[in-house]
C-alpha positions, 0 to 999 in steps of 0.5 A: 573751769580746770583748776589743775595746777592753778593757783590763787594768790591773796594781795598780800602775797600769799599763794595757795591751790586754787579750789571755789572753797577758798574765801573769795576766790575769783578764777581769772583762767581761760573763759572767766569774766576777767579774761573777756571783759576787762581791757589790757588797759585795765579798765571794764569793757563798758568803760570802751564805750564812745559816750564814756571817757575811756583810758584807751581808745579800742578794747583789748580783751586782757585775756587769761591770767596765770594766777587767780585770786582769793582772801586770805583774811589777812586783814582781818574778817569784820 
């Protein structure tokens, strides 16, 4: 994983340097589970499945993000 000027954003909004030090970070780059396994539709791969009711019919890899995720403790730590 190349975190080379990648960075991650909090759901609040805040955007630092990505770096697996940062409180739950999630990379979402080029081979990380995001990329591969959850559909452009927003749903798991396993979702796609024909005994489970998908939001799509055919899976469609979302693929590497640009931004990855992290908590920034904005809401509070407990």
């Amino acid at each position: 994983m190349n975190l080379a000027g990648r960075m991650a954003r909090c759901g609040c909004g805040k955007t630092v340097a990505s770096s697996p030090d940062i409180a739950f970070f999630e990379f979402t780059g080029d081979g990380s589970a995001e990329a591969a396994d959850i559909c452009k539709c927003g749903y798991h791969k396993i979702a796609h499945r024909p005994d489970f009711k998908q939001a799509c019919r055919e899976f469609t890899a979302k693929g590497p993000q640009a931004i990855d995720r992290y908590y920034c403790g904005c809401r509070g730590w407990d």
